[in-house]
Each structure stands twice: as structure tokens, then as C-alpha cells.
ZABA-951025 format. One record per residue (C-alpha): residue in three letters; x, y, z. Coordinates in steps of 0.1 Angstrom, whole numbers, padded with zeros to 4 digits, always signed. Example, Ala and Ser with C-alpha at 12.3 -4.5 7.8 and 13.67 -1.06 7.14 Angstrom:
<atoms>
ALA+0123-0045+0078SER+0137-0011+0071
</atoms>
This chain:
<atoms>
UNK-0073-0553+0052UNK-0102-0566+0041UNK-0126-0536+0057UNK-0103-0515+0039UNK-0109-0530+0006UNK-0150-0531+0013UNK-0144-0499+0017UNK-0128-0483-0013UNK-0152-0507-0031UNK-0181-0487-0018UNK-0161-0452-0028UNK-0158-0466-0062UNK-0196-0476-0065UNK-0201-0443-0055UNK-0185-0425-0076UNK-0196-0448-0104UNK-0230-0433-0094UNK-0225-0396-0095UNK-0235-0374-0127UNK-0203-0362-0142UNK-0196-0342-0173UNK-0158-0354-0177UNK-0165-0385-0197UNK-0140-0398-0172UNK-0110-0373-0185UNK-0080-0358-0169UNK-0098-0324-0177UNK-0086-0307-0147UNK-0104-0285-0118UNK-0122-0256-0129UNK-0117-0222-0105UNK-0137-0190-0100UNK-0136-0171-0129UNK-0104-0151-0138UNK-0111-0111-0149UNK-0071-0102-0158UNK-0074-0058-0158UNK-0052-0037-0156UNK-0051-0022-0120UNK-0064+0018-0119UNK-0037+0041-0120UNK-0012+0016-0132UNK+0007+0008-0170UNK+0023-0025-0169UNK+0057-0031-0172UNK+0065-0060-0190UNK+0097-0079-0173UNK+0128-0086-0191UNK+0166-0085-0187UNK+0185-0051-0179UNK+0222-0042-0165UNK+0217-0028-0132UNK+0241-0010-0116UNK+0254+0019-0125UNK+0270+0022-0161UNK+0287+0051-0163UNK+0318+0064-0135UNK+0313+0064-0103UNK+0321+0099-0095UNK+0310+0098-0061UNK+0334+0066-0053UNK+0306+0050-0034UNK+0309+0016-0050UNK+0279+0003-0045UNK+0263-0004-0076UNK+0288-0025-0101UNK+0271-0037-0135UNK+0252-0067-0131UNK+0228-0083-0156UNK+0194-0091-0140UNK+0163-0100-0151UNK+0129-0094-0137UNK+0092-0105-0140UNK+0060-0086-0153UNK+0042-0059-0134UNK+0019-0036-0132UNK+0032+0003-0116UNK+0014+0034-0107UNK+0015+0057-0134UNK+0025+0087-0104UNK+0037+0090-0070UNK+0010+0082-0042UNK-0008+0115-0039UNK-0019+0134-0012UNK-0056+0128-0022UNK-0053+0091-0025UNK-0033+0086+0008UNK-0062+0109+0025UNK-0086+0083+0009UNK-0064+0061+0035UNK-0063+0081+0062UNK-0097+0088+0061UNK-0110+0053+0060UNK-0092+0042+0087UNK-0107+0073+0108UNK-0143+0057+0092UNK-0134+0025+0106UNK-0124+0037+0142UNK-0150+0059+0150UNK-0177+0030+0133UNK-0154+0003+0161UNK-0165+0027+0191UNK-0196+0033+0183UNK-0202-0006+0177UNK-0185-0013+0215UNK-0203+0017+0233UNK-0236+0003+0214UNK-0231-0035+0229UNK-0213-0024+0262UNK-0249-0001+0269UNK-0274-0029+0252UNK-0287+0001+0223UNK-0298-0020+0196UNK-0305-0005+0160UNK-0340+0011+0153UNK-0339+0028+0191UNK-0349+0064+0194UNK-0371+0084+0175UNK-0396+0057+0170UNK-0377+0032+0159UNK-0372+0052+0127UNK-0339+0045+0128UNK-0308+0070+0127UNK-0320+0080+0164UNK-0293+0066+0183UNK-0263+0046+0189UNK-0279+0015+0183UNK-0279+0023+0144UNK-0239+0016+0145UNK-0241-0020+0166UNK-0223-0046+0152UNK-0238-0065+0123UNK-0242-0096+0143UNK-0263-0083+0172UNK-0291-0102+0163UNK-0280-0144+0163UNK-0314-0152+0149UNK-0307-0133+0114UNK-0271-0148+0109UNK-0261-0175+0083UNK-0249-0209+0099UNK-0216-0202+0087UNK-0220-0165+0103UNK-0236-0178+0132UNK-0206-0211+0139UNK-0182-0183+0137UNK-0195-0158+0156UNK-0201-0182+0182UNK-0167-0198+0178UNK-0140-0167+0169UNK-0160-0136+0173UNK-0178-0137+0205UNK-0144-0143+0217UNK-0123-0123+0201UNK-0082-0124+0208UNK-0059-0113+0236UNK-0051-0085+0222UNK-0085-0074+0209UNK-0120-0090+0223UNK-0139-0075+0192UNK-0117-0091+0168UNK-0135-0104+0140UNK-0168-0086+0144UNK-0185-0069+0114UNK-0192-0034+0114UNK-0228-0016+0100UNK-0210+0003+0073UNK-0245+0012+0059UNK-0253+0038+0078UNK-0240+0071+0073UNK-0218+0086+0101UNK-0229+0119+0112UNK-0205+0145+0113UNK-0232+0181+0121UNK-0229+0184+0158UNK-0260+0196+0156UNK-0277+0162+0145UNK-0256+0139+0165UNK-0285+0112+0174UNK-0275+0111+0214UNK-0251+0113+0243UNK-0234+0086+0237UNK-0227+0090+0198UNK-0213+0127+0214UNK-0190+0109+0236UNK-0178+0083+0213UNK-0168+0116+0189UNK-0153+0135+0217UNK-0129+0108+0222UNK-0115+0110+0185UNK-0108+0149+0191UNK-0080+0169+0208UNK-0088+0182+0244UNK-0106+0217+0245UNK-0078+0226+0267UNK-0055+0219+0236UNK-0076+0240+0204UNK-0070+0271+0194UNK-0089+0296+0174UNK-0123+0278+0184UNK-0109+0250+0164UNK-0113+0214+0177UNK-0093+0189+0155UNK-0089+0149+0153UNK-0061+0134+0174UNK-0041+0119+0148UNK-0024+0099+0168UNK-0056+0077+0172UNK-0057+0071+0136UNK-0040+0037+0137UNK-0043+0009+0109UNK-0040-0031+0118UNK-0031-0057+0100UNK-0017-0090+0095UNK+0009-0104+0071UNK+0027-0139+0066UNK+0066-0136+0067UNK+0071-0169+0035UNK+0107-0159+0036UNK+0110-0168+0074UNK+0085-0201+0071UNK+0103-0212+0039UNK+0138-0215+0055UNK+0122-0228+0095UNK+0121-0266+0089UNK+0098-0267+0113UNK+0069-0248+0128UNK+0036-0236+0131UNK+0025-0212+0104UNK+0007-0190+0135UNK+0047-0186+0140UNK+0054-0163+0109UNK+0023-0143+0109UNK+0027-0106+0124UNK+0007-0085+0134UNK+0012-0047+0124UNK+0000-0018+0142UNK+0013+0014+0119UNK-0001+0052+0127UNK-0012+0061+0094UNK-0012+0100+0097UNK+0016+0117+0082UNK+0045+0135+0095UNK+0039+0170+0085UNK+0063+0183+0107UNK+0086+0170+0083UNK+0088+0203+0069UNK+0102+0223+0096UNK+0127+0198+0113UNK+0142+0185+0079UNK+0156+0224+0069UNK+0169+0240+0104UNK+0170+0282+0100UNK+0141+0280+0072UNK+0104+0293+0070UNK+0083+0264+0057UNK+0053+0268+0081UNK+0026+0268+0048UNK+0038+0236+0038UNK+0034+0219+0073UNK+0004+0235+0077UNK-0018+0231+0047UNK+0006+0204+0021UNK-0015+0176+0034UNK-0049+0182+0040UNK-0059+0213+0018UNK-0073+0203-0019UNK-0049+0227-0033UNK-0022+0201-0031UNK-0043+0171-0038UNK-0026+0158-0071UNK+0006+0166-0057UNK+0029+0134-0038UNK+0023+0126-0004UNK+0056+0130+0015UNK+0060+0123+0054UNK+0057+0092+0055UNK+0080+0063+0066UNK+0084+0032+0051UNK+0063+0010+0076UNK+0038+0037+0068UNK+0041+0028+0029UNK+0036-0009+0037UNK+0004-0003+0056UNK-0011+0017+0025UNK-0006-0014+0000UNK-0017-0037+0030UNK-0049-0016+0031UNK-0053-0011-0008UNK-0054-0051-0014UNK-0078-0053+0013UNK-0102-0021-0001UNK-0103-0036-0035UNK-0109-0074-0024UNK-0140-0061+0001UNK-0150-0043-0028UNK-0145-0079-0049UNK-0164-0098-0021UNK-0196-0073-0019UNK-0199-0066-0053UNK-0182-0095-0076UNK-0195-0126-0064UNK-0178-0155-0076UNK-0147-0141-0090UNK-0110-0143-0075UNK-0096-0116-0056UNK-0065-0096-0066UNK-0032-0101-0057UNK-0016-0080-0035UNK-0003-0040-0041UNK+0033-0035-0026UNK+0063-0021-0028UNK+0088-0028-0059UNK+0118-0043-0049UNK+0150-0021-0058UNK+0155-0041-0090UNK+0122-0035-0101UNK+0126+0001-0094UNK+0155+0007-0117UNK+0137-0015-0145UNK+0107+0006-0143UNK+0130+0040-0144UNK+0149+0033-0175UNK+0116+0028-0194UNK+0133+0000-0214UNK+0165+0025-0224UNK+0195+0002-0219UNK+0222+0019-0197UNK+0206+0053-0198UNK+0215+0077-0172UNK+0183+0091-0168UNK+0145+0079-0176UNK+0148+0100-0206UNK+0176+0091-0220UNK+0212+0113-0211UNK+0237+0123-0200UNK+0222+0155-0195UNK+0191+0166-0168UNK+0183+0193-0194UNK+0162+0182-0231UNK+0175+0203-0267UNK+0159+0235-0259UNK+0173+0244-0223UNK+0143+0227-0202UNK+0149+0209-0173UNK+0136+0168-0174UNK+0125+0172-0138UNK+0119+0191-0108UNK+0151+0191-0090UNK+0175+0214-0074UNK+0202+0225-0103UNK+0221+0249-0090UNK+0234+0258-0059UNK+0209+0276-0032UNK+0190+0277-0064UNK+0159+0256-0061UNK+0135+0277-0084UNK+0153+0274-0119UNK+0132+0243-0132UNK+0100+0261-0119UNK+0094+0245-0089UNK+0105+0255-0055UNK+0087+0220-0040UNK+0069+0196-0052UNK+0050+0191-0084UNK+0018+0175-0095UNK+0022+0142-0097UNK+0013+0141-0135UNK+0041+0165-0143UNK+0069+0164-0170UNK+0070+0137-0196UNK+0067+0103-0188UNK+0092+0077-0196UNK+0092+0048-0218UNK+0069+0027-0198UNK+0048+0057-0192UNK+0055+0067-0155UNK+0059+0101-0145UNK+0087+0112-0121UNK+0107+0083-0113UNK+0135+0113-0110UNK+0131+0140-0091UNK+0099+0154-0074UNK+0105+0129-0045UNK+0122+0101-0040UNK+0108+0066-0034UNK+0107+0039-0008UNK+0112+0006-0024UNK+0110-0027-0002UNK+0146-0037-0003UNK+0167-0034+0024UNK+0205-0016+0017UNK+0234-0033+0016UNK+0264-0016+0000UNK+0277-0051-0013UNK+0239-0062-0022UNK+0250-0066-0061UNK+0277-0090-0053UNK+0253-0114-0042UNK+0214-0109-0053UNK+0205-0133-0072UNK+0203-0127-0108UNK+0167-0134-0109UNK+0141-0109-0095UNK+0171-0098-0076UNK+0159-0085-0038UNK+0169-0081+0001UNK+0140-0086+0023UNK+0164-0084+0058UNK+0135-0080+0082UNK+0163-0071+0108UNK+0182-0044+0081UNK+0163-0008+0093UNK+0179+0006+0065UNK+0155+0008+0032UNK+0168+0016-0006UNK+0153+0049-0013UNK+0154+0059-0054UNK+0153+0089-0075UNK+0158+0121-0054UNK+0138+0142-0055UNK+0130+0182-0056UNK+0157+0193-0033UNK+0183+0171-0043UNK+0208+0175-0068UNK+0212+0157-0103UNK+0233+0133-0090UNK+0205+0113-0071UNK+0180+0115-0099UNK+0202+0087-0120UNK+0186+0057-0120UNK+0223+0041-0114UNK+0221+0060-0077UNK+0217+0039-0047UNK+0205+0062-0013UNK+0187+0047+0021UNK+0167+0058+0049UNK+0158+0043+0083UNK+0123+0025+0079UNK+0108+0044+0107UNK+0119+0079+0095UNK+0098+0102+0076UNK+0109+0131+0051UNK+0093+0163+0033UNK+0109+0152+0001UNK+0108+0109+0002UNK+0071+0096-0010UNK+0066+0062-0029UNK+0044+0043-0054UNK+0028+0008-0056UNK+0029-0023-0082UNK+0013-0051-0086UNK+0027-0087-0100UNK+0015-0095-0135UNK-0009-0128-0130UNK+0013-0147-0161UNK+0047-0146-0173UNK+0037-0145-0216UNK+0043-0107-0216UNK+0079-0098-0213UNK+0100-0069-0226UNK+0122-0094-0248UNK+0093-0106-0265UNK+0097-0109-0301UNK+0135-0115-0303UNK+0135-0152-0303UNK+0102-0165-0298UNK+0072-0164-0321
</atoms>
């Protein structure tokens, strides 16, 4: 007892000692400094209360969506759909990434160290591409521990796990400058057997384009009692590339080979929705959009907090964001009717039977297309439908819970799609309608968008009404 009172006696003569600006004040810790923007591509939508459910008859007798009064917090919501250009920006980074991995692993399996070739000009060889920490002597002690520690080691499943790629260096894509053999073979690998073009066409194996990462299941570790927190991490491996053959199996008997072939990849379609791809697909994208923006936070914005992470809106949120703050409105514009006071359709749909043409669209649209509704997003009916990260259940409204309402069953497969979309009738383009898909299944006509939570609670749609 009595070493242990010496010994806070010396912690208190120390601290007596320090410099300190707090004039010994509760004055609180001070954090990194805190830029609040709005998110590019995104209009927030301030959270509030709202009757759910469908409020109108249920003509299709599904009974799945009773009334029920819900209220939800802030966020922010893309504007559009995810577009074909901006899920290429995906796609393509991960390619960046692979190809950059190889390159690093062929570089350290053969010992070609950067500045080899050409006279150590750099650019000359493989070497260029090695992994940042080749050299021990040039790394940070923290850099250096690690690497030493985690890196050198890597995982079970991966024995480069942690290493940092030379994302400096400009990858090479002219055959005709490729730097060396081994930068050839390290390409050849990424493309389709000769034995499999056509045309004199080589292209990329898509189904090498695969995207890791990691997430922490807080549902799971919030109800174990017990447990180590390694337990509810998991580890996602998700092919990013997507299904484009979509188009032919979802319409047997019909001729859409111009929209499997060039709907993706061809810059004629770039504003328009990406479609084809599943919901585990959709997840990766927001996994790898926090993580673009934070490296971009890290590299560039020293000393300031990352963001919080894009994903999926909940159904509940969904349906808020829809009715653009009209209370029991059929539509995002208002209703009952999918058609405004002058004859035009509200969206891109199928009205009439066989007839998919009569709103001016056979497809798709641009994502920017129509008017937006209250909260300024375009398309949350029609065009394509939406993933949202709620699992179905046809008796979910009896239980949710009344605040930020949501099912996140990890064993459900079965995933609330919203909004319909261009071949669907006007029916699914409520925002009362409830529809699902299998997580793992991909459509021509489903598509999704992101949000982000608002960093706050002050700003909510009820503001004003009793509270100044």
C-alpha cells in the first residue's frame, strides 16, 4: 500500500510539472479537425417522422406493408442512380490494383528492384512496380516495426497482405512499350487465352477482377456476450464486374444483344444506371468508395478525420427519401396518377401492355432524367429499381422498430428491392410497394444508390414546428 501511494505521489508531482493551457479546467479533449461537406453527388435528407407502409388499398392483396409511423435520422443520398461511368471508375481501380499486386510479387519473387533497366532511368523494368517497402533502410520506425511484424508475414490466406503498392508509376498499357518479359507476362495473365478471342481481339478476364475487403458484423458482437472481436470481422471476396448477360437471360425469345454488348463499357451509356449487378456487388462498391475517399483524406488532408462510411439505405430510409417530404403520396411527385396535367409520363416505365416505348424510353434513361423530387433525387421510380440493405420479411412492419426501422438478417438471402423500374408496370413504382431479390442475383433492370449518415442530429425535417 504504501509503494502504491509513493507512487501516485510521483504521478501527481509530475503532472504538477507539465505546461498546460487548461488552467486546470474540465475543458475536454480536443480531436482532429472536423470539415462537415456535403458528400459529391449527394443532397441531404434531413430525418423526420413519416407513415410508412402503404396508404392507399392494397390492390394487389400482398399485405405486406400496413401503415406504420417511423421516424428516421439525417442523411446524405446520391442525387442519381450509380452510373455506368462511376461503377467503371470501380471496376477499373480494382483492375489498377491487381495488375500493380502482380507486378509487385513477380518483382520481389525475381529480386528486380526499381531503377533496373535502361540505366537505371527508371520505367525500364519490373522493378519500377516493387513494393514500396523493398528498401528497409528508407522506411519510418513505425513503417519499418510493421513491416517487420504484419507485412513480411502476411496472413494465411494472403502472404502479401498488408504491403504497399508503388501507385506512382504509371502502368503501361502500349504493348509496344511494355518495359520487359516479365511486365509481358504479368499482363498476359489478366487477359483471355488467344485460343478464346475473336476478331484479333484480346480482352480482360473479368472474372479476375475481384475486390477484398473487410467489415465488422456490430449487430452480431453487440448481442455475443462474449468473444473476440477477430470473431465478427469477415472477410469479403466479391467479383466486381457486372453481369451483362443480364440482358439476354432476363427476356427469353427477345433480341437484346446491343445492350449486353456495349450498355456497360461504351461511353455512350455513361450517365445512364449501372444494372447487373447483385446486391453483394453493391456492398463492395460503398466498401470501396469509403476507402477511395479516406486514402484520398490520408494522402492529401493531413490531420483531418476521415469520413464515415457510404452504404446502402435501409428500406425505411428508402421510402423517406422517395416521398421527398409529401406525406402519404403515392408517388415521389405527388398522385395518384404516373402521368403530370399535360399527358407526360413522371417516369420511365412500362404503361401499357407490350408497350414499353410510350414514355420515350424503350430502356433505361440518363440518370439525371425527369424531375426530381422534393429532396432533389432523380428516379427513385422507375428507370431501375434499387437494392436497399434490408432484408424482406412480409411481416417486417409488425415488428421493426419504430426508430430507424431495419432488418439486417445476415442469414435472410432475400433483399428489399424499391421502385421498379423501366420494364415494370406502375404498380411497382409506388413508394408504398415492397418487391425482393436474392442477394446473389443480378438483373438488366435493378441498379442502386448510396447514402451517407449525417455527422449530427440538429437538422431534421420537423424542424421548426416546436423548437426554436
Amino acid at each position: 500500500m504504501k509503494k502504491f501511494i509513493a507512487f501516485a505521489s510521483v504521478l501527481t508531482l509530475l503532472a504538477s510539472c507539465g505546461k498546460s493551457s487548461d488552467k486546470g479546467e474540465l475543458v475536454g479533449v480536443k480531436g482532429k479537425k472536423w470539415h462537415p461537406e456535403k458528400p459529391y453527388g449527394m443532397t441531404l435528407v434531413p430525418g423526420g417522422a413519416y407513415i410508412m407502409g402503404k396508404s392507399d388499398d392494397d390492390l394487389a392483396n400482398v399485405q405486406d406493408a400496413p401503415t406504420k409511423t417511423v421516424t428516421v435520422r439525417s442523411f446524405y443520398m446520391d442525387e442519381t442512380e450509380i452510373t455506368n461511368s462511376e461503377y467503371r471508375q470501380f471496376v477499373e481501380w480494382v483492375k489498377d490494383s491487381i495488375i500493380r499486386v502482380r507486378l509487385a510479387i513477380l518483382a520481389d519473387e525475381v529480386g528486380v528492384k526499381p531503377g533496373a533497366g535502361k540505366g537505371g532511368k527508371g520505367g525500364g523494368s519490373i522493378g519500377d512496380f516493387a513494393f514500396n517497402d523493398q528498401d528497409p533502410a528508407k522506411m519510418t520506425p513505425y513503417d519499418k516495426y510493421m513491416y517487420e511484424n504484419y507485412y513480411s508475414v502476411g496472413t494465411p490466406d494472403d502472404p502479401y497482405a498488408g504491403r504497399r503498392l508503388n501507385r506512382k508509376v504509371k502502368l503501361i498499357t502500349d504493348t509496344k512499350k511494355y518495359p520487359d518479359e516479365y511486365y509481358v507476362e504479368v499482363m498476359d495473365s489478366m487477359y483471355l487465352p488467344a485460343t478464346e478471342s475473336y476478331n484479333g481481339l484480346r480482352t480482360i478476364d473479368v472474372n479476375k477482377l475481384v475486390f477484398r475487403y473487410s467489415w465488422m458484423d456490430i449487430q452480431a458482437a453487440a448481442k455475443a456476450k462474449v468473444g473476440k472481436r477477430s470473431k465478427f470481422i469477415r472477410n469479403e471476396k466479391t467479383p466486381v464486374y457486372p453481369d451483362t448477360t443480364t440482358w439476354i437471360k432476363d427476356f427469353a425469345y427477345s433480341y437484346n444483344e446491343p445492350m449486353h454488348n456495349d450498355y456497360f463499357w461504351h461511353q455512350a451509356y455513361g450517365d445512364y444506371p449501372v444494372v447487373g449487378v447483385n446486391w453483394k456487388q453493391a456492398k463492395a462498391f460503398c466498401a470501396w468508395r469509403t476507402l477511395n475517399k479516406n486514402v484520398y483524406i490520408k494522402s492529401k488532408k493531413k490531420g483531418r478525420d476521415l469520413v464515415n462510411s457510404f452504404r446502402l439505405p435501409t428500406e425505411a430510409e428508402w421510402e423517406y427519401a422517395a416521398r421527398g417530404g409529401l406525406e402519404s403520396a403515392t408517388y415521389p411527385w405527388g398522385g395518384p396518377y404516373a402521368k403530370n396535367d399535360r399527358g407526360c409520363f413522371m417516369a420511365n416505365f412500362k404503361p401499357n401492355r407490350g408497350d414499353y416505348a410510350a414514355d420515350q424510353a424503350l430502356y433505361t434513361v440518363e440518370a439525371k432524367s425527369f424531375q426530381p423530387n422534393g429532396y432533389n433525387l432523380y428516379n427513385m421510380s422507375g428507370n431501375v429499381a434499387e437494392w436497399t440493405d434490408s432484408s424482406y420479411d412480409a411481416a417486417a412492419y409488425e415488428y421493426v422498430s419504430t426508430m430507424n426501422p431495419n432488418v439486417p438478417d445476415t442469414s435472410n438471402k432475400r433483399k428489399v428491392v424499391r421502385g421498379g423500374s423501366w420494364k415494370d408496370v406502375a404498380y411497382f413504382l409506388q413508394v408504398g410497394t415492397r418487391d425482393f431479390e436474392y442477394q446473389d442475383t443480378a438483373r438488366s433492370y435493378i441498379g442502386f444508390r448510396t447514402v451517407q449518415d449525417y455527422m449530427g442530429t440538429q437538422v431534421t425535417g420537423n424542424a421548426g414546428k416546436g423548437r426554436r
